[in-house]
N, C-alpha and C positions, 0 to 999 in steps of 0.2 A: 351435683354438677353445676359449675357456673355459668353463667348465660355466655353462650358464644361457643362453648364447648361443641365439640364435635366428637360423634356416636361411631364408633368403627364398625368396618364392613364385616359384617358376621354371616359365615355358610351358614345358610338351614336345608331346608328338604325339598333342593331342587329352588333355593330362591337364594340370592344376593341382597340384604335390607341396604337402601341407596343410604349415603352419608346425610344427615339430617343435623341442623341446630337445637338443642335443647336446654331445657332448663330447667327447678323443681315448679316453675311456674307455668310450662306451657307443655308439660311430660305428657299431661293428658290428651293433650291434639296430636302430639308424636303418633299415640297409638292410636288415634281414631284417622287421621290423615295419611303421618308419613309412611305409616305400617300397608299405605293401598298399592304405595308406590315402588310395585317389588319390579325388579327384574330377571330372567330367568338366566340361573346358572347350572355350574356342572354340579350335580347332587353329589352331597357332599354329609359330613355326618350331621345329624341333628341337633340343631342349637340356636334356640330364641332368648335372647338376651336381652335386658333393660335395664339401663342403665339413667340413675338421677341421682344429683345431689349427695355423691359421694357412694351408694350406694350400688350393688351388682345384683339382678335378680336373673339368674340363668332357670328358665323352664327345662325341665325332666323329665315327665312321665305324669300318663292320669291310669286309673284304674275304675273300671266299674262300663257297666250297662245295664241294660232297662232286664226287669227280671221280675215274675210276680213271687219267686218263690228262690232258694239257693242260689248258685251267683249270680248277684247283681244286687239292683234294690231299686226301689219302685216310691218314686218321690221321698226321698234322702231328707230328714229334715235335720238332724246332727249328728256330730259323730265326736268319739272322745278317744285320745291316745293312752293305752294302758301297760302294762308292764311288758318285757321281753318279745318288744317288737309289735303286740298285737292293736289294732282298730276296731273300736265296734263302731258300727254303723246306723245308726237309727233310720226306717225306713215307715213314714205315713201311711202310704200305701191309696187305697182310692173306697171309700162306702168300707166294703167289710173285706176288701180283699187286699196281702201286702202287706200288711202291719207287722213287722220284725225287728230285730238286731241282729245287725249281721258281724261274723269276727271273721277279721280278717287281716292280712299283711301291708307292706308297703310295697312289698316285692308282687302281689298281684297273687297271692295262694288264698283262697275261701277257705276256712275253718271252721264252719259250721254258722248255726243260727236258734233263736230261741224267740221267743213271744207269737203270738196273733190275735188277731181281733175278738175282743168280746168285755162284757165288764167282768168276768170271773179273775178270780188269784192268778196273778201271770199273767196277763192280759188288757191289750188297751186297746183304745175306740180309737181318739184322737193325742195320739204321741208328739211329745215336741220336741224333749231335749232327753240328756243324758247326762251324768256326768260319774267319777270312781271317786268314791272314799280311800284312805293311806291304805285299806289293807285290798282296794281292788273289785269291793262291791259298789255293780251297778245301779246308780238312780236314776228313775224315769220317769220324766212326767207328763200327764193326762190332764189334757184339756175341758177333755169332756168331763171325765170323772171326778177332777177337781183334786186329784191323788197322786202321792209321790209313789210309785213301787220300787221293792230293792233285791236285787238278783246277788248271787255269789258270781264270781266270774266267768265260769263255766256258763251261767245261767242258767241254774235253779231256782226259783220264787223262793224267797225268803218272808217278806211282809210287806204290808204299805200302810200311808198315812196320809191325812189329811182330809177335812170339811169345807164344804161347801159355804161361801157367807164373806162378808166385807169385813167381820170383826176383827181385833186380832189375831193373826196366828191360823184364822180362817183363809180361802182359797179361791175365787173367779177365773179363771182359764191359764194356770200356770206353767210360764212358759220355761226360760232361761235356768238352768241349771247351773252351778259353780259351788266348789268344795274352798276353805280359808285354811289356812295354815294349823288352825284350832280342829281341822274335821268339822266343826262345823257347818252347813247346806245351805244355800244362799240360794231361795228362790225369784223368779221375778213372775211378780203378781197380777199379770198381764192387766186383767180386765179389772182389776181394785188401782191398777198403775202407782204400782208400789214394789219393792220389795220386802223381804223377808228372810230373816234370819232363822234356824232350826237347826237343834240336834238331830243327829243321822237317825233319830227314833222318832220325831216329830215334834219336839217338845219348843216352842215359839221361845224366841229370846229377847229380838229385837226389829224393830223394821222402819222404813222411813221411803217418803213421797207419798204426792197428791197428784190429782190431774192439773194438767195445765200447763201452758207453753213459758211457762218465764223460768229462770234461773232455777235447777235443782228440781222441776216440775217433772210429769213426766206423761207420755200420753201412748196407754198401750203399745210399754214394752216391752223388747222381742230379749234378745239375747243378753249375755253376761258372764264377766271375766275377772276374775281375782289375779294380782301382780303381788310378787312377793312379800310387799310391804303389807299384804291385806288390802291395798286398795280398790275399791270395788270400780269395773266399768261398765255402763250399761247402753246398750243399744235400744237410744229412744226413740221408737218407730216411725210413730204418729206423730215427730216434731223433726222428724229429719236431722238428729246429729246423735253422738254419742256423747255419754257424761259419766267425769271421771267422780269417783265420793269415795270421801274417807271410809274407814272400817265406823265410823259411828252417822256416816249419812252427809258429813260436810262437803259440800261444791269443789272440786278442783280444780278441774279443768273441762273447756268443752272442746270438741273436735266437729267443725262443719262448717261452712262455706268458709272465707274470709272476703277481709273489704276488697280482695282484687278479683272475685270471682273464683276461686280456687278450692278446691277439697269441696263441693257441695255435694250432701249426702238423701236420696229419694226412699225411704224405707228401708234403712240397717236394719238388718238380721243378726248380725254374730258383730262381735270382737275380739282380737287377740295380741298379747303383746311379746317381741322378741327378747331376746339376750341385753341386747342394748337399747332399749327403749321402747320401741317403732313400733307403733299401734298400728293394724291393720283390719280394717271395716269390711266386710261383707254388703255393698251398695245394692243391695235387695231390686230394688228400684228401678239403676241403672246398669244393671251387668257387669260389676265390676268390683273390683277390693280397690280402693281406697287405704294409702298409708301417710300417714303422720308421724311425727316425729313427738318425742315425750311434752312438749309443750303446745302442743296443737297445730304443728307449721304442718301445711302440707307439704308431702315431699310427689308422690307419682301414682301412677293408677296399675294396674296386672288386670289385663282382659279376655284372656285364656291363649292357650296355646296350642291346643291339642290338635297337631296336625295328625297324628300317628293314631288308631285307634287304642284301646287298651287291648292288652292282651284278648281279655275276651269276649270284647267284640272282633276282635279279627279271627279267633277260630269262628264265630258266626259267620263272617264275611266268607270265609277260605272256603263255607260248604254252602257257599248259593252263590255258583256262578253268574246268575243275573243279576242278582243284588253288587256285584263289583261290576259290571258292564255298566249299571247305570250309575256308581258313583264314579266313574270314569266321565261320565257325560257332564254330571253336574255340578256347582261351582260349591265345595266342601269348605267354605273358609267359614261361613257361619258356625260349622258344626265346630270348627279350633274354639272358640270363643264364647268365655262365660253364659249361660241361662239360665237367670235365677241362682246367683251364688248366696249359698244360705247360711254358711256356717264357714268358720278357719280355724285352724290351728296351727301351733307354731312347736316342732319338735326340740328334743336337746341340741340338734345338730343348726337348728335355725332355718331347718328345711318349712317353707310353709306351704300347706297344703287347705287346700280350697276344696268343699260341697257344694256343688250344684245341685239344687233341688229339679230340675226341668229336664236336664242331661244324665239327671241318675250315675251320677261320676266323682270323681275327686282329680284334681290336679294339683300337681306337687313343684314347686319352687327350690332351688337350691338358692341362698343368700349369701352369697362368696366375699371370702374374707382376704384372699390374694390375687386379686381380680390382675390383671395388664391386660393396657389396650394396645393391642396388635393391628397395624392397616394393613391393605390389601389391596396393592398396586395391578390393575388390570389395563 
């Protein structure tokens, strides 16, 4: 959107959003300012929209709640999209309780669950990521343990790999998960602040970074995304940006603040990239995804939306009538709004969908390709 633009009036749920100036450069104050400045309307159907820089990002629907066991999940820490519809969910959990994978839909159906705490086969302490090999087998990796494991889809224990040690091809708290075009396993090597290259059996190939904040450095990092070209992206935690690297390690690009103050990034978690380019950050930090454009332009921020609960939190709500008397009472806008967004993904359809690690949630974005702006003369 060009500066001077102006943002149409959009029904939501019971609010009129006032007409606002915007632009890829000030998108982010839209949603921390103009989004305070509602006024109330006739309820109308549900539609939060944000719009920058050419781009339409219409909110949808979140799914999930707090759960130590079956639906839900209990600190989310990633999740990965898999064949014929299905989600698995990686859930942390808290000391020895909560540690699972949960499968599940987009449409908001549980399908079951597999893993829990322990160091036994099948089993993890401290879970961080996930991610499927071409034929659908899950890897997981353990912080604690310093070990990748690998499930069949259903989630059966199949084997695991990996040592403990700075050497190569050895492990210090590995975190990020991501599959290359080759099958290939691209781990990141959180606490050696490196990545790593592996066959889906363990076997080391290649890897590259050191610590340290300058150019291609990298300082205990979190998450990580492969783009069709093989390019690797990694969420630099501990240096506040993301960095893009060749399939052999080379610098490409970086993603975080710029000289006008804009896109600056507090503790990336995740990254993901769409159809057409748009990198989208997981701002750990700051509560929010952060999106860029393929050359590192920021374009706008997504801060949650969830005014509607998910499915199943409202059967929760529907059977404890006191518990809806006092959300009645109190001001529910923090709970729409990002906590701790830990992980993204970006579907075939360009739908992107967001983990909250704190809200035990997911929320999902549609990124419209025939958007018109409609006013709405009152």
């Amino acid at each position: 959107m060009t500066s001077g633009a102006s943002i149409p009036l959009w029904w939501t749920d019971g609010w009129v959003l006032m007409r606002s100036q915007s632009s890829a450069e000030n998108s982010s104050r839209w949603h921390s300012y103009d989004r305070s400045q509602l006024i109330p309307a006739v309820r109308g159907p549900h539609m939060l929209t944000t719009v920058a820089a050419g781009r339409v990002y219409d909110y949808s629907h979140c799914i999930g709640m707090y759960s130590q066991s079956g639906q839900g999940f209990w600190t989310p820490q990633d999740f990965v999209l898999g064949k014929n519809g299905r989600v698995y969910v990686l859930s942390r959990g808290v000391e020895q309780l909560g540690q699972r994978i949960s499968k599940i839909n987009l449409e908001s159906e549980f399908q079951g669950q597999f893993g829990s705490f322990g160091g036994e086969d099948g089993r993890f302490i401290w879970p961080r990521s996930l991610d499927l090999d071409h034929d659908g087998r899950v890897f997981v990796s353990d912080e604690y343990s310093n070990r990748i494991s690998v499930f069949d889809p259903e989630g059966a224990f199949r084997y695991h790999w990996g040592r403990t040690g700075s050497g190569q091809g050895e492990l210090n708290g590995p975190s990020g998960l991501a599959f290359d075009s080759n099958d290939n396993i691209w781990v990141v090597d959180s606490m050696n602040h490196r990545a790593q290259r592996f066959s889906s059996t363990g076997e080391f190939q290649l890897g590259f970074g050191q610590q340290g904040a300058n150019d291609g450095q990298l300082e205990m990092p979190w998450g990580i995304f492969i783009d069709r070209q093989d390019d690797i992206y990694i969420a630099d935690w501990g240096n506040n940006r993301v960095q893009k690297f060749s399939p052999t390690g080379e610098l490409l690009v970086k993603f975080e603040e710029s000289s006008t103050g804009v896109g600056s990034l507090k503790g990336p978690s995740g990254v993901a990239v769409d159809s057409d380019g748009d990198v989208y950050v997981t701002d750990w930090g700051n509560h929010r995804v952060q999106i860029y454009d393929t050359d590192g332009q920021y374009i706008t921020a997504l801060v949650g939306d969830a005014q509607q609960p998910s499915p199943w939190t409202q059967t929760y709500i529907d059977a404890n009538p006191e518990y809806i008397k006092a959300r009645r009472r109190a001001d529910m806008e923090p709970e729409w709004r990002f906590r701790r967004p830990v992980a993204v993904n970006v579907d075939a359809d360009d739908r992107i969908i967001v983990l909250e690690s704190y809200r035990h949630r997911l929320q999902i974005y549609n990124k419209l390709k025939d958007y018109e702006e409609h006013s709405l003369n009152l």
